[in-house]
N, C-alpha and C positions, 0 to 999 in steps of 0.2 A: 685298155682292153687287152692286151698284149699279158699282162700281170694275171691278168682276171684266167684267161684261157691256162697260160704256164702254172698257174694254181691248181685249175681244172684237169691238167693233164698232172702232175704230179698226186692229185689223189684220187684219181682213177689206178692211176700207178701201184701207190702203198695199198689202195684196195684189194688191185689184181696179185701183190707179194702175199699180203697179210694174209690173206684167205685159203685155206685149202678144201678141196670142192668134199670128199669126204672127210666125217670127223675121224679122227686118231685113234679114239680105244670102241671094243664093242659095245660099249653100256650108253656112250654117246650115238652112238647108228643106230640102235635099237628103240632111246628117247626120242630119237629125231622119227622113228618110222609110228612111233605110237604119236606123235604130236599130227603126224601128217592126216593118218586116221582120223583122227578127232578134229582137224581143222576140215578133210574131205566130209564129213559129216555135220561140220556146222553148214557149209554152205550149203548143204542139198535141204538143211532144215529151213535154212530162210530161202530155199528156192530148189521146191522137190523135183522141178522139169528137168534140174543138172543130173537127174539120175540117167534119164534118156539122154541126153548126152553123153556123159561118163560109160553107161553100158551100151549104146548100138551105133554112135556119131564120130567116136574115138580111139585109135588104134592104142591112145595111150595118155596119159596124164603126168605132168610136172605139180608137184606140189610142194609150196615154201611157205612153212606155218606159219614163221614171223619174218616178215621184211622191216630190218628200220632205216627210218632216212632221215636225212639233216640236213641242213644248210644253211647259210650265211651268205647273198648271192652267191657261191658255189656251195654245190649240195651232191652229197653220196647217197648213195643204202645200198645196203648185203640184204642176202636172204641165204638158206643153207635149205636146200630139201630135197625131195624125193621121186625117184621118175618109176612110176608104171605102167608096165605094159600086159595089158590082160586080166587085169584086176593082182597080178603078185610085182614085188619089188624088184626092179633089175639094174636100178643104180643110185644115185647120188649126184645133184645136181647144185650149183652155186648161181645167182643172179647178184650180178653186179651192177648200178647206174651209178653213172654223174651226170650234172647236169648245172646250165649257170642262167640266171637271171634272176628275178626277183623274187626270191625265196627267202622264210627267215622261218626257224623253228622247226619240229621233229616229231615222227610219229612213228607209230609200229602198223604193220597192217599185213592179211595175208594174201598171197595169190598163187591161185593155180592156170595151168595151161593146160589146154585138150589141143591134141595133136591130130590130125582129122588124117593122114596116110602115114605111111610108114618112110616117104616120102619127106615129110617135116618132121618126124620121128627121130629119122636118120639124121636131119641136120642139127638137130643138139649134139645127137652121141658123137657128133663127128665134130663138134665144136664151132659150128659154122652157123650157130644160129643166137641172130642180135635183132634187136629191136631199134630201130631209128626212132627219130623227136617225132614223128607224127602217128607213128604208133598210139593206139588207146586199148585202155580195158577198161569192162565193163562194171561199175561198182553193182556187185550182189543185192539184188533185191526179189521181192518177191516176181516180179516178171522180167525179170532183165536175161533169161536164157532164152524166152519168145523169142525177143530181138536178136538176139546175140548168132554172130554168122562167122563164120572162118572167113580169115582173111592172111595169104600166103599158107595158109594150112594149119594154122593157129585159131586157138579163140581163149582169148586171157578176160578172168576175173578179178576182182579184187575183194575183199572184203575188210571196212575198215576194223583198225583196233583203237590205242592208243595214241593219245600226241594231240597236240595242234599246229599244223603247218600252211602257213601263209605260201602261195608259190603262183609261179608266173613266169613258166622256163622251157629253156628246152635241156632235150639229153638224149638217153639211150640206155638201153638192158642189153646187156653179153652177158651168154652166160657157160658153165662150162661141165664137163661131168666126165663121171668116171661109174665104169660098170663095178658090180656089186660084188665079184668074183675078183675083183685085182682088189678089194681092201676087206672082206670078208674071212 
């Protein structure tokens, strides 16, 4: 167990070096904000109530067009995306998890977060905001924003893409950002 966890912390590690929360040149920040768009728009198309959410429920929105993840009993995934506030772009956000148990294989998939005050808002940009193992999100479907309720000031989706991933684990999402004027 001992092996298992020092494994776990060691690639939560290279994850948090490897990554930087915004990309490096403008052609990458600019693909990343068109991907974001176009993934904000698949999910209101397999479930148009995110609209009402997104415009009158949300002081603001995280959006990561592609998450991948993997594992082998210990399992990572990055995601790279985008935070707005008001419907225009004001930063650059990174999602990181590990995670260890019974996990084996890899997928892609996308999620976003509606941030319900400014209040939870505030605790991303200020890097204070993580997700524990009992955390859930809700997979996109055509009714799944009925149900769907903030919880600590969050409401996360998912929607899947690629991969197939067997799993049976715990973990956690941290994640981290940076406003759009220090790398612009």
């Amino acid at each position: 167990m001992r092996n298992v966890l020092l494994a776990l912390l060691m690639l939560a590690g290279f994850m948090s070096v490897g990554c930087a929360t915004a990309s490096s040149s403008a052609s990458d920040r600019k693909a990343l904000i068109i991907n974001s768009e176009e993934t904000l728009r698949r999910f209101k198309t397999v479930n148009p109530d995110l609209y009402s959410l997104y415009n009158s429920k949300s002081v603001g929105v995280a959006v990561f067009p592609t998450v991948g993840k993997g594992g082998i009993g210990v399992g990572g995934a990055y995601g790279r995306g985008v935070l707005y506030e008001g419907g225009s772009v004001v930063g650059y956000c990174d999602l990181t998890q590990a995670s260890i148990g019974f996990q084996l294989g890899g997928q892609a998939y996308s999620e976003i977060i509606f941030f319900k005050d400014k209040a939870s808002l505030g605790d991303l940009k200020r890097g204070n905001m993580e997700f524990a193992a009992q955390a859930s999100a809700v997979a996109v479907t055509a009714d799944a924003s009925s149900n769907a309720d903030f919880d600590n000031g969050v409401a996360v989706f998912t929607l899947a893409g690629q991969g197939l991933m067997y799993e049976a684990s715990i973990g956690g999402q941290q994640f981290s950002y940076v406003a759009k004027g220090e790398v612009d």
